[in-house]
FIPAMAR-132698 format. One record per residue (C-alpha): chain; x, y, z. Coordinates in steps of 0.05 Angstrom, whole numbers. Each point is the difference from the previous one (the first is absolute). Layout:
! residues N
+-------+--------+--------+--------+
! kette !   east !  north !     up !
+-------+--------+--------+--------+
!     A !      X !      Y !      Z !
...
+-------+--------+--------+--------+
***
This chain:
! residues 345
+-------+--------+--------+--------+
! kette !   east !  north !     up !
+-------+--------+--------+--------+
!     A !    161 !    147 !   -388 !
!     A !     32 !     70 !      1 !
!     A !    -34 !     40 !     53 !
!     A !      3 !     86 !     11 !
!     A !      4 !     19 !     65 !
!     A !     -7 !     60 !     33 !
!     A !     20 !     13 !     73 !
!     A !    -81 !      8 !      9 !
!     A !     -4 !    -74 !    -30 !
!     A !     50 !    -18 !     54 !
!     A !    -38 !     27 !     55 !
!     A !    -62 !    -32 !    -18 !
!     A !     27 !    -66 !      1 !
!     A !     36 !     10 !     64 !
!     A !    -63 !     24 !     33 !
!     A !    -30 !    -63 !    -34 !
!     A !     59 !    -51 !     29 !
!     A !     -5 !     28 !     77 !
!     A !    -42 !    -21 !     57 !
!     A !    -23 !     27 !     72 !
!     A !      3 !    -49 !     51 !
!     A !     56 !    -37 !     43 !
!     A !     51 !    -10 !    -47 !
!     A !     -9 !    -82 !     15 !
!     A !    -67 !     -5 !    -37 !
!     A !     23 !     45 !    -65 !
!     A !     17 !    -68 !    -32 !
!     A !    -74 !    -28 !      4 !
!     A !    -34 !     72 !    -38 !
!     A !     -8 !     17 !    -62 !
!     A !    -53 !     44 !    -30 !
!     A !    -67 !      4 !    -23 !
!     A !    -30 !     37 !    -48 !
!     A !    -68 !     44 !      4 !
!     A !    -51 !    -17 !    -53 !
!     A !     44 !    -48 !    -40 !
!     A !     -5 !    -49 !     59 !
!     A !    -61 !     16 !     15 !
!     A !    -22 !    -23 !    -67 !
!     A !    -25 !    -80 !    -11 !
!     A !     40 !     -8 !    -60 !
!     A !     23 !    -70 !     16 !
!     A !    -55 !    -61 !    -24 !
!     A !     -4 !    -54 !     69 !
!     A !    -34 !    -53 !    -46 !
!     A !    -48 !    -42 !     21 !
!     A !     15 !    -69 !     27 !
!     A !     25 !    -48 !    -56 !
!     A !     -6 !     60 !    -58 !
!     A !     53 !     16 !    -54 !
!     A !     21 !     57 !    -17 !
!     A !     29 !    -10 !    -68 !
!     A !    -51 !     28 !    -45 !
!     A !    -15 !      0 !    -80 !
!     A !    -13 !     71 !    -14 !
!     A !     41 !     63 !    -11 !
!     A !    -52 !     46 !     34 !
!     A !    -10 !    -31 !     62 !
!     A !     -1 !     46 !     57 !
!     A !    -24 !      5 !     71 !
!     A !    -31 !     61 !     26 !
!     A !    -23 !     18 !     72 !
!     A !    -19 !     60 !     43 !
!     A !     33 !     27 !     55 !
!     A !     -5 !     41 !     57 !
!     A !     63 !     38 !     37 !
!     A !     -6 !     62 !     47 !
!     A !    -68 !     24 !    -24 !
!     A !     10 !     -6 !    -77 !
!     A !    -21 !    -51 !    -41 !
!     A !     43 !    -30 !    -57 !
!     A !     -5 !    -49 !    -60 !
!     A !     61 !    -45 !    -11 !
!     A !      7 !    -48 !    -64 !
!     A !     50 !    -54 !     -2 !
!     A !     20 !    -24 !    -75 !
!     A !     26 !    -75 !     -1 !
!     A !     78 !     -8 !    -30 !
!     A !      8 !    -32 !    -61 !
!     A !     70 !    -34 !     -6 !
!     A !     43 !    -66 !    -18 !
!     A !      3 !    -57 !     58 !
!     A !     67 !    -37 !     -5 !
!     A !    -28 !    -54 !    -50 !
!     A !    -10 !     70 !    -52 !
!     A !    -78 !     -7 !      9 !
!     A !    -42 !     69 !      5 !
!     A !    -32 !     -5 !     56 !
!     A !    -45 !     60 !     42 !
!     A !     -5 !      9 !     69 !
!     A !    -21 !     47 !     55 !
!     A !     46 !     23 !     65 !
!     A !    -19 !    -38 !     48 !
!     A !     20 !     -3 !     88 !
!     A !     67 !    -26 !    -27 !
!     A !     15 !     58 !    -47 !
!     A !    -20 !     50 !     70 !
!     A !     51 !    -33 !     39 !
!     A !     52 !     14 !    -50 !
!     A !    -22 !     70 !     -6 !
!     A !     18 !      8 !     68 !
!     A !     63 !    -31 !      3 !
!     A !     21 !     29 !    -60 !
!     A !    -14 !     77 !     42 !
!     A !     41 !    -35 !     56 !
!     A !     48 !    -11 !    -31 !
!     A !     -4 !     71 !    -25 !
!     A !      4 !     32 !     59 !
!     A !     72 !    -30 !     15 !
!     A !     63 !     52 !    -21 !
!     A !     27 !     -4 !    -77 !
!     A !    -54 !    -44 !    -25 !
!     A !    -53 !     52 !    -21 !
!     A !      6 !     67 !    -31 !
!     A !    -53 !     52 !    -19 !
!     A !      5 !     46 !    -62 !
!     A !    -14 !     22 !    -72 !
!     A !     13 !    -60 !    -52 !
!     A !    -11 !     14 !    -74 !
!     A !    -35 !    -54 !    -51 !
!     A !     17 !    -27 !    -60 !
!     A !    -63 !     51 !    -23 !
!     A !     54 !     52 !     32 !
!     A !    -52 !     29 !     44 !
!     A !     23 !      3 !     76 !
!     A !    -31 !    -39 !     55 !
!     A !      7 !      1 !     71 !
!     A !     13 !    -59 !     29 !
!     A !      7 !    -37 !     73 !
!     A !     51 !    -60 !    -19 !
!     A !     26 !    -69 !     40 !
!     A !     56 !    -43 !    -15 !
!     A !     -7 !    -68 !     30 !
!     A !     10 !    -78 !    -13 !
!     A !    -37 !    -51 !    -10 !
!     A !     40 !    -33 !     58 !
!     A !    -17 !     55 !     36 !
!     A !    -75 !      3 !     -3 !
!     A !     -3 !    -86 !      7 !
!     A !     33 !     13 !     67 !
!     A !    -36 !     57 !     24 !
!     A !    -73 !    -38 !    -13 !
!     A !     34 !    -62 !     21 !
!     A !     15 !     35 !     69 !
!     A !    -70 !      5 !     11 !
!     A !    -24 !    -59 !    -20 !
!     A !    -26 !     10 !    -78 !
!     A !     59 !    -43 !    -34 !
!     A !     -2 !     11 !    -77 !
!     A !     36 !    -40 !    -55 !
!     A !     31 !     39 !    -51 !
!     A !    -34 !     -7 !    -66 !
!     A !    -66 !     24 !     52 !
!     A !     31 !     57 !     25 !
!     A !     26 !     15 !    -77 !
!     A !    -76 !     -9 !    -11 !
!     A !    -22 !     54 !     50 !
!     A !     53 !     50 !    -23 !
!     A !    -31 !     -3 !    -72 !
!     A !    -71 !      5 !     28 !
!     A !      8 !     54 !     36 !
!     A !     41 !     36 !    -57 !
!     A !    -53 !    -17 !    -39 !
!     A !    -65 !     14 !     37 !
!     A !    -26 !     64 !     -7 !
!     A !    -37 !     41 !     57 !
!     A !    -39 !     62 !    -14 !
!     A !    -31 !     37 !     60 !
!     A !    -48 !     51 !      3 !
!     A !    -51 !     40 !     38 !
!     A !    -59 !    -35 !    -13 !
!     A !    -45 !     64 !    -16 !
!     A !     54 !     32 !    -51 !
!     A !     22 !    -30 !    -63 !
!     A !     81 !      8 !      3 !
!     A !     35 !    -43 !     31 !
!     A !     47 !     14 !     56 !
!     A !     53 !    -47 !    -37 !
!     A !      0 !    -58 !    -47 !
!     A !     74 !    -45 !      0 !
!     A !     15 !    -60 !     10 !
!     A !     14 !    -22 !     66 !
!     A !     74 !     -1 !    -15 !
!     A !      8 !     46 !    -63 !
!     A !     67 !    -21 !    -17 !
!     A !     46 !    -62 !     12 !
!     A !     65 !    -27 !    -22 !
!     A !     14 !    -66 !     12 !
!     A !     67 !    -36 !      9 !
!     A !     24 !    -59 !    -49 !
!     A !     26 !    -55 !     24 !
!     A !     70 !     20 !    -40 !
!     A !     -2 !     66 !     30 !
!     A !     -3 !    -31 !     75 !
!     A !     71 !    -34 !    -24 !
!     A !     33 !     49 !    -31 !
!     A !    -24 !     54 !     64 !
!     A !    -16 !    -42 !     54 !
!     A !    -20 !     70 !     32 !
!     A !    -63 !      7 !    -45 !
!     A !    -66 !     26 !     25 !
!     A !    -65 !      2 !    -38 !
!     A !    -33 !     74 !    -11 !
!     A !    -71 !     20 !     14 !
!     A !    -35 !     61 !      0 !
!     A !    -62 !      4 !     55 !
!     A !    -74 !     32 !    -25 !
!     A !     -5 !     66 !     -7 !
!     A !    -47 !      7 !     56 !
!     A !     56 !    -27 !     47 !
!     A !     56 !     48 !    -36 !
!     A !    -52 !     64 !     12 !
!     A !     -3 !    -17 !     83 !
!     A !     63 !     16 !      2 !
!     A !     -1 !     67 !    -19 !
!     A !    -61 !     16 !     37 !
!     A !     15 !    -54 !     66 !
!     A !    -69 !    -36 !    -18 !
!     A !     30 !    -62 !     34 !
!     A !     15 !    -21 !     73 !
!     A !     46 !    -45 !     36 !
!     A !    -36 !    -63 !     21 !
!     A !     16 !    -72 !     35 !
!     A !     25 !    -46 !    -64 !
!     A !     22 !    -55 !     38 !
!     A !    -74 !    -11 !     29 !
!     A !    -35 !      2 !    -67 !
!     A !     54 !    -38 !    -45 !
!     A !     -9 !    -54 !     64 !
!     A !    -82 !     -7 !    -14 !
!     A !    -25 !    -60 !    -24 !
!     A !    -65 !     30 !    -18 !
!     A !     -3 !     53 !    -52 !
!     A !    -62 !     35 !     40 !
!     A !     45 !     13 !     57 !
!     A !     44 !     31 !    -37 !
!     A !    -51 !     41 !    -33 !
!     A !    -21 !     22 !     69 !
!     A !     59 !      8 !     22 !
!     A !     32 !     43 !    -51 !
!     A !    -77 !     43 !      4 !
!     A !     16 !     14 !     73 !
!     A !     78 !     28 !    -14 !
!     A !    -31 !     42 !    -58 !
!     A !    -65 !     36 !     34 !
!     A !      3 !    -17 !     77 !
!     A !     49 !     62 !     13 !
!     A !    -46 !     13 !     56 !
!     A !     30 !    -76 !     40 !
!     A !    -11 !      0 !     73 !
!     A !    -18 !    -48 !     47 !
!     A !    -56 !     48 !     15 !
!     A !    -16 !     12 !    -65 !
!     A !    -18 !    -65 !    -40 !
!     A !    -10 !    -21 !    -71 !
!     A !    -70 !    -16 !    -27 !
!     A !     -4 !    -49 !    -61 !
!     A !    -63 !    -14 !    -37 !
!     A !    -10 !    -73 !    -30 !
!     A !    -23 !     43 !    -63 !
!     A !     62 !     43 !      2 !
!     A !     48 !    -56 !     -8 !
!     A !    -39 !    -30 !    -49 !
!     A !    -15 !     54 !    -48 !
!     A !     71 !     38 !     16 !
!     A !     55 !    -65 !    -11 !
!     A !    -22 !    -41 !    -52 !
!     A !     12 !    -65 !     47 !
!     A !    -62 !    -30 !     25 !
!     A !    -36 !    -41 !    -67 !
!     A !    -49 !    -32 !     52 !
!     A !    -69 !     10 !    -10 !
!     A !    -37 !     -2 !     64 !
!     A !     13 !     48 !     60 !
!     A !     13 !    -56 !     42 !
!     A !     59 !    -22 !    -37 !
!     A !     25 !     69 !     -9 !
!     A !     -4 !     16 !     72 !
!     A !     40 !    -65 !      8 !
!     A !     49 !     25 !    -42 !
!     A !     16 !     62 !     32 !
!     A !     -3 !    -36 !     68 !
!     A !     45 !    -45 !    -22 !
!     A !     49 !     62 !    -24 !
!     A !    -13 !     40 !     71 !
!     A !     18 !    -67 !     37 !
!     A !     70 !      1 !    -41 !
!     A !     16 !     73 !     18 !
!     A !    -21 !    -16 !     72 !
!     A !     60 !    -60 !      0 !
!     A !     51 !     45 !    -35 !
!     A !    -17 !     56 !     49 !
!     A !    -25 !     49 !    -30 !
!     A !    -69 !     -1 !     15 !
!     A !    -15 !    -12 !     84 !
!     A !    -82 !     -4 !     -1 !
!     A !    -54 !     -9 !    -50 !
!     A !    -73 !     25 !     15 !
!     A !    -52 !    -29 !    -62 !
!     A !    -70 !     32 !    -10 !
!     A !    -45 !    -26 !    -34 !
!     A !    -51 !     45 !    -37 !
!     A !    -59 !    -33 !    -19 !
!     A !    -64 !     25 !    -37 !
!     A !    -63 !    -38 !      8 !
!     A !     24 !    -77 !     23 !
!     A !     68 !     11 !    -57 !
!     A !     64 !     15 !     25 !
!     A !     23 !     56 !    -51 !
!     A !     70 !     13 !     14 !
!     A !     42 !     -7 !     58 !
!     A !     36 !     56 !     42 !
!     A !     74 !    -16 !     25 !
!     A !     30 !     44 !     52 !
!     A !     66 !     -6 !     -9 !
!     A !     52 !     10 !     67 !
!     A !     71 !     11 !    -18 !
!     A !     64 !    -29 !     41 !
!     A !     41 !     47 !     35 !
!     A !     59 !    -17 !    -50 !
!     A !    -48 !     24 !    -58 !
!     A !    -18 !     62 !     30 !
!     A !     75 !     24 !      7 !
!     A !     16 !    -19 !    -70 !
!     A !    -61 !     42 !    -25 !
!     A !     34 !     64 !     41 !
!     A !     64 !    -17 !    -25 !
!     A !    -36 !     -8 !    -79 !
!     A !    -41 !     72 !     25 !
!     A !     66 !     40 !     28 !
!     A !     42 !    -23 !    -67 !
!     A !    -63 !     13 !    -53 !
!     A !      2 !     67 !     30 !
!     A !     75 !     17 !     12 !
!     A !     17 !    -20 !    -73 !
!     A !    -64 !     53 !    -31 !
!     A !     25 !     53 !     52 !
!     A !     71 !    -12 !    -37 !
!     A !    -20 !      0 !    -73 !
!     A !    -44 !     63 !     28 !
!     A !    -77 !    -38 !    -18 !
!     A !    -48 !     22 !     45 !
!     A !    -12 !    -45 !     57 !
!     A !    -59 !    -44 !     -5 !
!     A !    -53 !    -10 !     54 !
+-------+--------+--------+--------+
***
């Protein structure tokens, strides 16, 4: 893919690829992405469902709530051929997440992403945030953390999520913020191309949502190690929630979760009863609590009549957390100061 780039374009993406913090934990951050990964765009099926589906129009929509606005995201299924040449239709899923995020890893490393104008067959110009990688690559990186893939799954994901698309809006207005797909362009690598240039990557092109924060430093550096280690998909959920709105972190100053929030806001919890769903967040808290990033967790109950109605978490970060949220707050704010944005309360 033939890229323009302007020394603005370059900026951007440098501001994009460097972290605050001592230079020994720079390898386990990457970035996350206001509103976009805010959004529950990703299904968490219920236990023993399939996703494969029959129709064209199936699509998922939810509401959302981030920093005081509420939003309307609608997730179409991909259609596409399995390896056997069947159609088959499916949603992203927890699996398809994880790649997203490697796949921004990866971008953040030097020479494998570039930002810039493309032009279309249609010959209109696009800009575009773009990331070269392997297949190798991305088995190795989810493999480090303990999500091993085979490769005609992870083939599978790629043409989900290039498939899939996600429109987001605010949910009292009628245009949308953006409608792609979650990966709106991607070149694949033959198997004769790998041995003819060994040195081959694969080419994908990330949202727009994700190519706009970059202009505009809608994104902040957060813990990726922690939340590509999680077994549960709550905590990270919760996790990734804290590095996007907690800019306030102190060990004075804790985080309070409602049950409701995390159910209404991330798309995760399917159970029905607020028992279970408290369970599930527990469960979540309890993770964060072993991985350190979460020292204490105070639950309130609220109860109307002799019905417990939701559940109150008060959430008390780790030391560790609170210094990566300054380091997140001083870089958010150093990089808007240099592309002259007014600084953000």
């Amino acid at each position: 893919m033939s890229i323009k780039q302007t020394d603005e374009d370059i900026r951007q993406l440098n501001l994009f690829q460097s972290f605050y913090g001592p230079n020994t934990t720079h390898s386990r951050l990457s970035n996350i992405v206001d509103i976009w990964d805010a959004a529950p765009k990703y299904v968490t099926p219920r236990r023993n469902s399939n996703l494969s589906i029959n129709t064209l129009d199936q699509v998922i929509e939810r509401s959302f709530e981030f920093k005081g606005d509420v939003f309307r995201v609608r997730t179409a299924a991909a259609a596409f051929k399995d390896a056997s040449g069947k159609t088959v239709i499916k949603l992203p899923t927890a699996r398809e997440e994880l790649i997203e995020d490697v796949l921004r890893k990866i971008a953040v490393q030097q020479k494998l992403a570039s930002v810039g104008i493309t032009t279309l067959s249609t010959g209109e110009e696009v800009r575009v945030f773009n990331v070269k990688f392997s297949l190798c690559m991305l088995r190795n990186e989810l493999a480090k953390y303990g999500h091993s893939i085979k490769y005609a799954d992870l083939i599978e994901a790629l043409m989900i999520m290039s498939g899939s698309i996600v429109e987001i809006a605010y949910s009292n207005k009628r245009t949308a913020i953006h409608r792609a797909a979650i990966l709106t362009s991607l070149i694949g690598v033959s198997r004769d191309d790998l041995r003819n240039s060994p040195d081959s990557l694969w080419e994908a092109c990330f949202h727009p949502m994700v190519v706009y924060s970059l202009g505009t430093i809608e994104y902040r550096q957060y813990d990726y190690s922690h939340t590509m280690c999680y077994r549960l998909s709550l905590a990270r959920w919760i996790h990734k929630r804290l590095s996007m709105v907690y800019s306030n972190a102190g060990i004075l100053h804790p985080y309070k979760l409602k049950l409701s929030s995390a159910r209404n806001n991330s798309g995760i919890i399917n159970h029905t009863s607020i028992r279970h769903q408290a369970r599930a967040v527990d469960e979540a808290l309890e993770e964060m609590k072993s991985r350190q990033v979460v020292r204490l967790i105070e639950r309130q109950q609220i109860i109307e009549g002799r019905k417990i109605q939701d559940v109150e978490y008060t959430i008390h970060p780790t030391p560790e957390f609170v210094a990566q949220v300054k380091a997140a707050n001083a870089r958010q704010r150093d990089a808007r100061s240099a592309i002259g944005q007014p600084i953000k309360a």
